[in-house]
C-alpha positions as CSV (number, residue, x, y, z in Angstrom):
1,X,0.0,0.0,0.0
2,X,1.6,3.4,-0.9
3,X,1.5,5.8,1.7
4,X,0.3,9.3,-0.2
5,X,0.5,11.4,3.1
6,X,-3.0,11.6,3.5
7,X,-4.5,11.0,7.5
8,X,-7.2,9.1,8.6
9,X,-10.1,10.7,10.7
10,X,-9.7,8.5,13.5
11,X,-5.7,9.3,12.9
12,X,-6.3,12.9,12.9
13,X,-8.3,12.3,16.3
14,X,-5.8,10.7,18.0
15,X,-4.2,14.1,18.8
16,X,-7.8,15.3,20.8
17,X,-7.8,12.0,22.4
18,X,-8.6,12.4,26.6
19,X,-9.0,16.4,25.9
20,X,-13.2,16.1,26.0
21,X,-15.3,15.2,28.7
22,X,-17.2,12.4,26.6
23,X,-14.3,10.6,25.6
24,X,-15.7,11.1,21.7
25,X,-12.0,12.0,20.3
26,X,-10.8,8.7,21.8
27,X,-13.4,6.7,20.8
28,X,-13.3,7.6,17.1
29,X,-9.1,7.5,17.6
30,X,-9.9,3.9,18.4
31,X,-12.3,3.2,15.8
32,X,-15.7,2.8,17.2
33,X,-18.5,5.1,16.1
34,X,-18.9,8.3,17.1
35,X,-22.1,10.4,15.5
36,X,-21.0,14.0,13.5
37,X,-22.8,15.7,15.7
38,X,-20.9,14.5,19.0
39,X,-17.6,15.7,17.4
40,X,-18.4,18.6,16.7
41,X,-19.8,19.4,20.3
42,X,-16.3,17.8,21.5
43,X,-14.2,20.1,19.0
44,X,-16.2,23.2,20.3
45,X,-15.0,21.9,24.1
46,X,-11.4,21.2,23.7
47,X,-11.4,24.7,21.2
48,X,-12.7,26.4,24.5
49,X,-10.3,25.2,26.6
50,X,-7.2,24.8,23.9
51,X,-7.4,27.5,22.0
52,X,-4.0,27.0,20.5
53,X,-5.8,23.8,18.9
54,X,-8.5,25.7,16.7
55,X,-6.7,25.1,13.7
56,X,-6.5,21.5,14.1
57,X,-10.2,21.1,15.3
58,X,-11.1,23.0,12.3
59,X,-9.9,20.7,10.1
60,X,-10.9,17.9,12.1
61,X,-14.7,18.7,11.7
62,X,-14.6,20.0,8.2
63,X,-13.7,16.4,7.0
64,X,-16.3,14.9,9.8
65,X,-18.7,17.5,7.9
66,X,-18.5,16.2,4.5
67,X,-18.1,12.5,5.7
68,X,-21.9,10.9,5.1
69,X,-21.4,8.1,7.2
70,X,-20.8,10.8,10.7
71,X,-24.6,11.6,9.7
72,X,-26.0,8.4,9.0
């Protein structure tokens, strides 16, 4: 498989992992399913208390956003 630099979701989450109350960053880190909604409640928290993460959560939940299967 050739690596083309691209990250997965659940890659991309395990940087937020343990940073939100509901634990939603490390369960989609892990794999299990976590609805598009709940992220982007759990981005909102960790933004509030890490601002210097805004960027990253921003990205995050624009590629939870145009994922269908987070809104299933």
């Amino acid at each position: 498989m050739t690596n083309t630099g691209q990250t997965t979701i659940a890659q991309d989450a395990e940087r937020f992992a343990g940073l939100d109350s509901e634990r939603v960053f490390t369960d989609l880190a892990a794999g299990r399913f976590v609805s598009g909604y709940d992220v982007i409640a759990a981005a909102e928290q960790v933004a509030r208390l890490h601002p210097e993460l805004s960027d990253a959560l921003n990205a995050l939940t624009a590629r939870v956003k145009s994922a269908h299967y987070f809104w299933d």
